[in-house]
Structures are given as structure tokens and as C-alpha cells.
Biopython code that builds the backbone (N, CA, C, O; Angstrom):
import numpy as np
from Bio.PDB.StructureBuilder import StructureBuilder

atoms = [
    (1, "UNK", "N", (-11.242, 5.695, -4.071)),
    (1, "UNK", "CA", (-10.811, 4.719, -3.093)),
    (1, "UNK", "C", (-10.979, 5.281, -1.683)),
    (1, "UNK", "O", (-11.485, 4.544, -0.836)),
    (2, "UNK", "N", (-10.625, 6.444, -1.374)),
    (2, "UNK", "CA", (-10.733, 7.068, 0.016)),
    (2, "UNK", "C", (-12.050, 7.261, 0.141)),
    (2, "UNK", "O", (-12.368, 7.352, 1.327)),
    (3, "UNK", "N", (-12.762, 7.341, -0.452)),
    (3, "UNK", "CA", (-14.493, 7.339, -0.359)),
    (3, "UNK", "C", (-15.347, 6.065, 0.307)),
    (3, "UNK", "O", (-16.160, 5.930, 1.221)),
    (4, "UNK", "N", (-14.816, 5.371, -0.493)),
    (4, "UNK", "CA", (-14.860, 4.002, -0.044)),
    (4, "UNK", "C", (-14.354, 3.667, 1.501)),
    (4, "UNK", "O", (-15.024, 3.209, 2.426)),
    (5, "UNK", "N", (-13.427, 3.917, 1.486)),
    (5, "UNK", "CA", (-12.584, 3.252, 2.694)),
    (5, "UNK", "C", (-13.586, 4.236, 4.622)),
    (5, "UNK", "O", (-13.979, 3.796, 5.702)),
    (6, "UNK", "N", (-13.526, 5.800, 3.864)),
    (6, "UNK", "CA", (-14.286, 6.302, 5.110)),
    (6, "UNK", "C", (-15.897, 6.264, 4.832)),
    (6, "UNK", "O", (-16.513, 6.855, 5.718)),
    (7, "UNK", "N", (-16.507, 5.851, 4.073)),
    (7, "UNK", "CA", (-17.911, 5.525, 4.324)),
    (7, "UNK", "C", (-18.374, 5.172, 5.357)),
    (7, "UNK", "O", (-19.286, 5.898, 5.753)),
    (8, "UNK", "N", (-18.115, 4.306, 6.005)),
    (8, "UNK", "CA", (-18.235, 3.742, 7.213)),
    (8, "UNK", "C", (-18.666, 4.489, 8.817)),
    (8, "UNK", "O", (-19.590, 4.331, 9.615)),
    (9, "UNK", "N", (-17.291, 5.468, 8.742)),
    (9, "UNK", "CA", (-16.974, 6.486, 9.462)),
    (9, "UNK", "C", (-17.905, 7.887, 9.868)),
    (9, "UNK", "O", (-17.895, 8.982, 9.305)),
    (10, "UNK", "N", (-18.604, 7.493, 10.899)),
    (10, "UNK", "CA", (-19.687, 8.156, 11.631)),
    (10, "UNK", "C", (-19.041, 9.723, 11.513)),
    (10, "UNK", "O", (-19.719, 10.464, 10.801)),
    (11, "UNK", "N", (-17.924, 10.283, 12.063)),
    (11, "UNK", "CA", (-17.536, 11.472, 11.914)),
    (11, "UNK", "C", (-16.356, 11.729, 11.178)),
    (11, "UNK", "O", (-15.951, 10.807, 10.471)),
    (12, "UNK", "N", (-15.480, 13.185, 11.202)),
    (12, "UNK", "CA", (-14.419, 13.152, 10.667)),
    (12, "UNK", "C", (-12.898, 12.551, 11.034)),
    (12, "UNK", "O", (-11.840, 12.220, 10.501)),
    (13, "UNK", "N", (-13.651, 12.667, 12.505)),
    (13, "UNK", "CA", (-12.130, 12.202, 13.290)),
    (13, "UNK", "C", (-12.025, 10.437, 12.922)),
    (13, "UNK", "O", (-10.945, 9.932, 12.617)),
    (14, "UNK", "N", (-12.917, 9.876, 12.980)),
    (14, "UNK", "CA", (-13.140, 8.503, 12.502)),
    (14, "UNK", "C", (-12.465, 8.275, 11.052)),
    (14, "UNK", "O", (-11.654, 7.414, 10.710)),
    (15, "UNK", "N", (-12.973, 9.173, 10.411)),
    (15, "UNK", "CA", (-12.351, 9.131, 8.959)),
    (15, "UNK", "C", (-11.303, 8.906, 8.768)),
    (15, "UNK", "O", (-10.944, 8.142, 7.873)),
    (16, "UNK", "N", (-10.224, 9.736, 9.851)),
    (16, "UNK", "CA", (-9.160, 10.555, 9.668)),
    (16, "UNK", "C", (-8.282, 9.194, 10.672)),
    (16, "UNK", "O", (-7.077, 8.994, 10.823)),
    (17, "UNK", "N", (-9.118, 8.678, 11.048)),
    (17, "UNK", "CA", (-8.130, 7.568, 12.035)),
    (17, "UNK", "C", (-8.254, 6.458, 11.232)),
    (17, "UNK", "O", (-7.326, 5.670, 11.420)),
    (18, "UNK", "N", (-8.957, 6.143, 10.507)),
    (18, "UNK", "CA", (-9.146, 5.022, 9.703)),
    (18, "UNK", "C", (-7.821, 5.102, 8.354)),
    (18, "UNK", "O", (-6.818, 4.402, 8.211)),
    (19, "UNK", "N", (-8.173, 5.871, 7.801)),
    (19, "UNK", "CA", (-7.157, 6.740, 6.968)),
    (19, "UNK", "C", (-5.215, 6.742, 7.714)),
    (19, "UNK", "O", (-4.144, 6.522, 7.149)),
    (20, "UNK", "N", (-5.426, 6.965, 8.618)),
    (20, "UNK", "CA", (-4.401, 7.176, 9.210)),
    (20, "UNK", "C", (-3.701, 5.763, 9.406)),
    (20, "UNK", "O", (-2.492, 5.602, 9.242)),
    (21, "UNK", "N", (-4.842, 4.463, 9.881)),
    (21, "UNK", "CA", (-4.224, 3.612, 10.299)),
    (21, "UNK", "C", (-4.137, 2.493, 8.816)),
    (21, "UNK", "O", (-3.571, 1.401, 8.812)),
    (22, "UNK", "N", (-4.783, 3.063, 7.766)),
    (22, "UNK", "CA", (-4.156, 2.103, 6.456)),
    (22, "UNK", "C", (-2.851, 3.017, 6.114)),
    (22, "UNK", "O", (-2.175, 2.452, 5.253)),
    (23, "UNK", "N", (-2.245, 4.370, 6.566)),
    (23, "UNK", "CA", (-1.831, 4.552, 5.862)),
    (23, "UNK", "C", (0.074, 3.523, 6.790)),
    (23, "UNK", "O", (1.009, 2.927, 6.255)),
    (24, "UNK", "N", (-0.196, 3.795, 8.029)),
    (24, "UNK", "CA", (0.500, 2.981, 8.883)),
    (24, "UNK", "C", (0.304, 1.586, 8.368)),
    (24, "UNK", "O", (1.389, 1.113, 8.031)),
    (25, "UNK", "N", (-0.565, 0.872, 8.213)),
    (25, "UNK", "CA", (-0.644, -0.350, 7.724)),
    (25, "UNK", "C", (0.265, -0.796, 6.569)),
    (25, "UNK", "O", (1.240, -1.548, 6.593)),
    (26, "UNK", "N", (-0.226, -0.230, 5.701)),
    (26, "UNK", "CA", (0.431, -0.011, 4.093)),
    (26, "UNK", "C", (1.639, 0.199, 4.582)),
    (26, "UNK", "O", (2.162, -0.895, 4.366)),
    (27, "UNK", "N", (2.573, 0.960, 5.175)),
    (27, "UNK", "CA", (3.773, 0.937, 5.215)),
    (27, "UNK", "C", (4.709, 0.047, 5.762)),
    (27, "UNK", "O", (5.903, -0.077, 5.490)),
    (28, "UNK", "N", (3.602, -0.908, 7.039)),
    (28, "UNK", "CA", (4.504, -2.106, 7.340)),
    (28, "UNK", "C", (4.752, -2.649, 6.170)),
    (28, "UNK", "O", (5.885, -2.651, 5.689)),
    (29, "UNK", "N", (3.343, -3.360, 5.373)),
    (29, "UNK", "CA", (2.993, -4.134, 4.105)),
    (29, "UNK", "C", (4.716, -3.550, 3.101)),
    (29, "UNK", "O", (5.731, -4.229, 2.947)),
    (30, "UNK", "N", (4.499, -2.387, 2.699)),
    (30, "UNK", "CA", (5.841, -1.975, 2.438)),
    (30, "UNK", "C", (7.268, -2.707, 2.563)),
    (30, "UNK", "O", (8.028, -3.467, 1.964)),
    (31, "UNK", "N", (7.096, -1.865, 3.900)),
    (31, "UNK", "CA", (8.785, -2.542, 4.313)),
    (31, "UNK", "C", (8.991, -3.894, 4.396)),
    (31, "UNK", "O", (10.075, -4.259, 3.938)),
    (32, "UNK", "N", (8.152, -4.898, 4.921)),
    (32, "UNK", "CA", (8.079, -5.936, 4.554)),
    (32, "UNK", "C", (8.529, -6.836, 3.423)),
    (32, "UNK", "O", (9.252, -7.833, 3.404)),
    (33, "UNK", "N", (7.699, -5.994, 2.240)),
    (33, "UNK", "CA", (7.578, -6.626, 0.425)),
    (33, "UNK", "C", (8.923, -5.781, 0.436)),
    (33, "UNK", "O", (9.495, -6.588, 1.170)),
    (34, "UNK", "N", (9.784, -4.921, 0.243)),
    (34, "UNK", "CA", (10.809, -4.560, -0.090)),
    (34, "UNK", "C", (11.831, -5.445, 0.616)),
    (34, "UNK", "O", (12.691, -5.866, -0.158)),
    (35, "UNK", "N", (11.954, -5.812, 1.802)),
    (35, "UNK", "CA", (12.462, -6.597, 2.331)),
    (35, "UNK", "C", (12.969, -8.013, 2.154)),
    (35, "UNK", "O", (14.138, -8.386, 2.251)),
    (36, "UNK", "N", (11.681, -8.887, 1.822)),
    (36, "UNK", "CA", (11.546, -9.861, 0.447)),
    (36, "UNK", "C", (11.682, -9.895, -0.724)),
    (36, "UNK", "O", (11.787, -10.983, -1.289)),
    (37, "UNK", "N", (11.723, -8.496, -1.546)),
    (37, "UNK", "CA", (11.378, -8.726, -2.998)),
    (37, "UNK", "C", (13.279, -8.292, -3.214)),
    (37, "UNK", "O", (14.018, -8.687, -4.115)),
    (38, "UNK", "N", (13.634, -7.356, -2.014)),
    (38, "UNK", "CA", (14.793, -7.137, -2.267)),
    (38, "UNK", "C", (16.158, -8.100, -3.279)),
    (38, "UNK", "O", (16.676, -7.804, -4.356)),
    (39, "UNK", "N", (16.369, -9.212, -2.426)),
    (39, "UNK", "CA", (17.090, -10.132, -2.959)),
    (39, "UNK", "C", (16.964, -10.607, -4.674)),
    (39, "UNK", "O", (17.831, -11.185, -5.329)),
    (40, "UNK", "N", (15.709, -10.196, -5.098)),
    (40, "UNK", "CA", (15.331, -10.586, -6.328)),
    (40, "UNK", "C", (15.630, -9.426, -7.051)),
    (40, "UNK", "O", (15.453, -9.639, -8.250)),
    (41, "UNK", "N", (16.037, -8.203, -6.802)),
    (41, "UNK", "CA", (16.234, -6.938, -7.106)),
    (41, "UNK", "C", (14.739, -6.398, -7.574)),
    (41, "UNK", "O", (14.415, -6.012, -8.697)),
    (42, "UNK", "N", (14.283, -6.447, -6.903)),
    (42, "UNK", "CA", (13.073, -5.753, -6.729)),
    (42, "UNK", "C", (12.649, -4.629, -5.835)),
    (42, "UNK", "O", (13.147, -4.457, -4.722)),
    (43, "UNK", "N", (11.745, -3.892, -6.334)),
    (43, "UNK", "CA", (11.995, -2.658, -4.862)),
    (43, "UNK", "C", (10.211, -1.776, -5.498)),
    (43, "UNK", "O", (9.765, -1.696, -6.643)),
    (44, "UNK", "N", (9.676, -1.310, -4.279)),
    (44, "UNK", "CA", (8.207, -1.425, -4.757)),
    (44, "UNK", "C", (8.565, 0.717, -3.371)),
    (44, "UNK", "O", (8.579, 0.811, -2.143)),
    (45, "UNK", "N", (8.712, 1.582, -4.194)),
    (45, "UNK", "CA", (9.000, 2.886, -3.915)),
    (45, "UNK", "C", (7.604, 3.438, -2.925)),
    (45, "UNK", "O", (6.423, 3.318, -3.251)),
    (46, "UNK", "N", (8.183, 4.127, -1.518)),
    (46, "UNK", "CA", (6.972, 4.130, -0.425)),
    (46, "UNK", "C", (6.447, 5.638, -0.845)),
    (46, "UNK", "O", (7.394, 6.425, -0.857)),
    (47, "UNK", "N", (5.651, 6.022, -1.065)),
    (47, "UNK", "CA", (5.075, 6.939, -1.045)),
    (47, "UNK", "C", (3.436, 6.970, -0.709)),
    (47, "UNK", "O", (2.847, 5.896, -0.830)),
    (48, "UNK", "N", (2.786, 7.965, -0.356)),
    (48, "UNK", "CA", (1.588, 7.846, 0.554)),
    (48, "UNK", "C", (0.490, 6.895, -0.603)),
    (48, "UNK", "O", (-0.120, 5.930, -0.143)),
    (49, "UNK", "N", (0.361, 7.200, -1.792)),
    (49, "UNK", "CA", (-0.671, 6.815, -2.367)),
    (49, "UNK", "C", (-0.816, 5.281, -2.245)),
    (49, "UNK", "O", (-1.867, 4.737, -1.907)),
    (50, "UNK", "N", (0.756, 4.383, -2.660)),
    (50, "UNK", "CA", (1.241, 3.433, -2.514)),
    (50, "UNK", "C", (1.167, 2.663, -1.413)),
    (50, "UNK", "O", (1.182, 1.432, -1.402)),
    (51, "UNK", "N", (1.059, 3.637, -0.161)),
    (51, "UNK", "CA", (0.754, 3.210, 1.195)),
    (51, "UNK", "C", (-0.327, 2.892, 1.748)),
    (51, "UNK", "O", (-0.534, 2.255, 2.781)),
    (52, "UNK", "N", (-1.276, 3.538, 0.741)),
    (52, "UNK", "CA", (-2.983, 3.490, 0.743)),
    (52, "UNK", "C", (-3.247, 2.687, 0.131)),
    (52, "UNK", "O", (-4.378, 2.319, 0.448)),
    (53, "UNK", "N", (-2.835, 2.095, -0.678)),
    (53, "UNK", "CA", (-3.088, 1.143, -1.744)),
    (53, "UNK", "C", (-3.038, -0.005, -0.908)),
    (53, "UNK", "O", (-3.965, -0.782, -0.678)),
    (54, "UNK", "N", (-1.570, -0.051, -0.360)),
    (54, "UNK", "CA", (-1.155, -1.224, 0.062)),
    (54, "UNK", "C", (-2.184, -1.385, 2.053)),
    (54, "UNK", "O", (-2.604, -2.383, 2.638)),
    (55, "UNK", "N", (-2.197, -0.191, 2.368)),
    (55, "UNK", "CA", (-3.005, -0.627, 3.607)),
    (55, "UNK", "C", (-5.010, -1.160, 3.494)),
    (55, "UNK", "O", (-5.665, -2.071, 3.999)),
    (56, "UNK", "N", (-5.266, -0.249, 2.759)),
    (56, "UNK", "CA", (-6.747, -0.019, 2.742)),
    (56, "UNK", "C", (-6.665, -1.775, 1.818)),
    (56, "UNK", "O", (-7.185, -2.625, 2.541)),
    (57, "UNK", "N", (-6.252, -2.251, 0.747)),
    (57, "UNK", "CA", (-6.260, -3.666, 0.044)),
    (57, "UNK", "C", (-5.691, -4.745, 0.337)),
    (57, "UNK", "O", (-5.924, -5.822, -0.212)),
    (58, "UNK", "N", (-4.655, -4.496, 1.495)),
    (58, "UNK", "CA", (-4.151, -5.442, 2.196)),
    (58, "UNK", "C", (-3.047, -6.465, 0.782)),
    (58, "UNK", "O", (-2.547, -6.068, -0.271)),
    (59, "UNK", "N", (-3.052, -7.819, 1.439)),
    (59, "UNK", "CA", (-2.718, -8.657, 0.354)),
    (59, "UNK", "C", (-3.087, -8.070, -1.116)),
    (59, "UNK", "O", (-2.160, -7.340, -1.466)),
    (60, "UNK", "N", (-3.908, -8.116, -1.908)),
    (60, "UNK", "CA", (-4.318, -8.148, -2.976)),
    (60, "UNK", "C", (-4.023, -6.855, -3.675)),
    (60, "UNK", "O", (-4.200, -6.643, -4.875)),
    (61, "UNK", "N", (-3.523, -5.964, -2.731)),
    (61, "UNK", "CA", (-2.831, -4.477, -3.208)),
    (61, "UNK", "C", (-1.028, -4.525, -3.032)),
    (61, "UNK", "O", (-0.137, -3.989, -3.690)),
    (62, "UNK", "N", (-1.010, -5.160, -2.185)),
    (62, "UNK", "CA", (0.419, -5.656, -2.115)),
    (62, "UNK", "C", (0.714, -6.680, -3.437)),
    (62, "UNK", "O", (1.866, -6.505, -3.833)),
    (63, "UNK", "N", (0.153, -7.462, -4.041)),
    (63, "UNK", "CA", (0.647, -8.068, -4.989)),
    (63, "UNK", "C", (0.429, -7.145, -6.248)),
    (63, "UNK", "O", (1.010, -7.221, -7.330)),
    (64, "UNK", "N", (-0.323, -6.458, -5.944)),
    (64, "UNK", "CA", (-0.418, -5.653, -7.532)),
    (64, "UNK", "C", (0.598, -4.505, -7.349)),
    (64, "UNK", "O", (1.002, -3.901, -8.343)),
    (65, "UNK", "N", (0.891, -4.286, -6.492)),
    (65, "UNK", "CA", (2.428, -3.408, -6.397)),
    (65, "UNK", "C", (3.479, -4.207, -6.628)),
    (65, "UNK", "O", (4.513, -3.707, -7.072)),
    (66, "UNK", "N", (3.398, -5.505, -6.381)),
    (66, "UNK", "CA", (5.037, -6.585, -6.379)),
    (66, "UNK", "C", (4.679, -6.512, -7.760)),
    (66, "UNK", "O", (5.525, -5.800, -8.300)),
    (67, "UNK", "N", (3.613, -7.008, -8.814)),
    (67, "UNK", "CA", (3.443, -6.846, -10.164)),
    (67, "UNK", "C", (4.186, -5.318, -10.905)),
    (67, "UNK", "O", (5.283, -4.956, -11.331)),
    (68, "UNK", "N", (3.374, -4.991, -10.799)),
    (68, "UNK", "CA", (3.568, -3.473, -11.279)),
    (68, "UNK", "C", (5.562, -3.162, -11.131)),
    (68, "UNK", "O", (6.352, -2.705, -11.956)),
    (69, "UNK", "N", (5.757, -3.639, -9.779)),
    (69, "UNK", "CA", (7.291, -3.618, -9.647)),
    (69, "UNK", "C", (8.547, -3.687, -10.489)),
    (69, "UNK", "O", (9.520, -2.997, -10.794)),
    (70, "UNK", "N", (7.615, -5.796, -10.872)),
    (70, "UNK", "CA", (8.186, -6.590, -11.871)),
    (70, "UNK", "C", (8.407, -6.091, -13.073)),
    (70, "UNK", "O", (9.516, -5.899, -13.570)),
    (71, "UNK", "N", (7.070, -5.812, -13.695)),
    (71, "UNK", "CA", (7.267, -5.508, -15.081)),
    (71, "UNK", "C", (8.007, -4.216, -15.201)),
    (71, "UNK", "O", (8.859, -4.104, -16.082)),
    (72, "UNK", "N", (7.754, -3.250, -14.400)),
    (72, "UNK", "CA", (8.788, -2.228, -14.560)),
    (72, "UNK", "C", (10.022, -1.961, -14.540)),
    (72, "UNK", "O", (10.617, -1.014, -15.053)),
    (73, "UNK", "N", (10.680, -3.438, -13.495)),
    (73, "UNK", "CA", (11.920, -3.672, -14.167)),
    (73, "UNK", "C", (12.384, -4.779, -15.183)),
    (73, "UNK", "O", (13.493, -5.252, -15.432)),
    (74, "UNK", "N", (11.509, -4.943, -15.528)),
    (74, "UNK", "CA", (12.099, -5.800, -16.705)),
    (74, "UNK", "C", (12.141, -5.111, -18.042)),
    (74, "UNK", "O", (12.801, -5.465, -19.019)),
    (75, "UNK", "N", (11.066, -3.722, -17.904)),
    (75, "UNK", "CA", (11.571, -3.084, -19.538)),
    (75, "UNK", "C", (12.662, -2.355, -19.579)),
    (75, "UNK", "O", (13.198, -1.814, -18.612)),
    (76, "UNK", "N", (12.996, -2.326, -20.650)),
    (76, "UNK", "CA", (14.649, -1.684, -21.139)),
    (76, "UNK", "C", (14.301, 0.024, -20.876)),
    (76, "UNK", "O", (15.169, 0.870, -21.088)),
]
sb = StructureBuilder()
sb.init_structure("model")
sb.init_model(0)
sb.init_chain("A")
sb.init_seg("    ")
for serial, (resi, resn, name, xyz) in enumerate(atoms, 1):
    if name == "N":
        sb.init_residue(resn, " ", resi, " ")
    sb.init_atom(name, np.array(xyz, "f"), 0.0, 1.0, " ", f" {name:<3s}", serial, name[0])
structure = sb.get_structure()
């Protein structure tokens, strides 16, 4: 996934800012979905990978974390 995401990226510092700013991204996306999912007792745990997930995929990584969330609390 990080391969992907700095391809683009002419040098390292580019890399490293791109990188930097999904990983800032992803964490609004975060606090946000915890914010919302809260009330439902839901809770989607911030850690960097999670933050990458959720910045570099935007929407469509944010719902597969609210998923992933779900089913994990629903097993015994």
C-alpha cells in the first residue's frame, strides 16, 4: 500500500509529505467515525496502520474499518 501511495513522488521528501499528510488525514477520518459510531457502541482503535488505511482510501477505507469494527463486536 505505501508503494502505491508514494509512486507518484518525484523525491523522498515528497514521499514523506504525502505519507505524512494521509497519515493526518486518516486520523481526522478517525476521530470523526469514532465520534459517530460511538453512540452505537462502536469504536474503530487509532493506530498508525489504521490511520493509513483510513487516510491514503479515504471513504472506502473508513467503511471497511466501521465493518471490521462491527463484526468484532458482535462475536462473543
Amino acid at each position: 500500500m505505501l508503494g502505491w501511495r508514494v509512486a507518484g513522488s518525484r523525491d523522498a521528501a515528497g514521499a514523506l509529505r504525502r505519507l505524512a499528510g494521509d497519515l493526518i488525514a486518516g486520523t481526522v477520518w478517525l476521530l470523526a467515525l469514532n465520534l459517530a459510531a460511538s453512540p452505537l457502541g462502536l469504536h474503530v482503535g487509532w493506530n498508525p496502520v489504521s490511520a493509513l488505511i483510513a487516510g491514503s482510501l479515504g471513504l472506502p477505507g473508513v467503511a471497511a474499518l466501521l465493518v471490521l469494527a462491527a463484526t468484532a463486536a458482535r462475536l462473543p
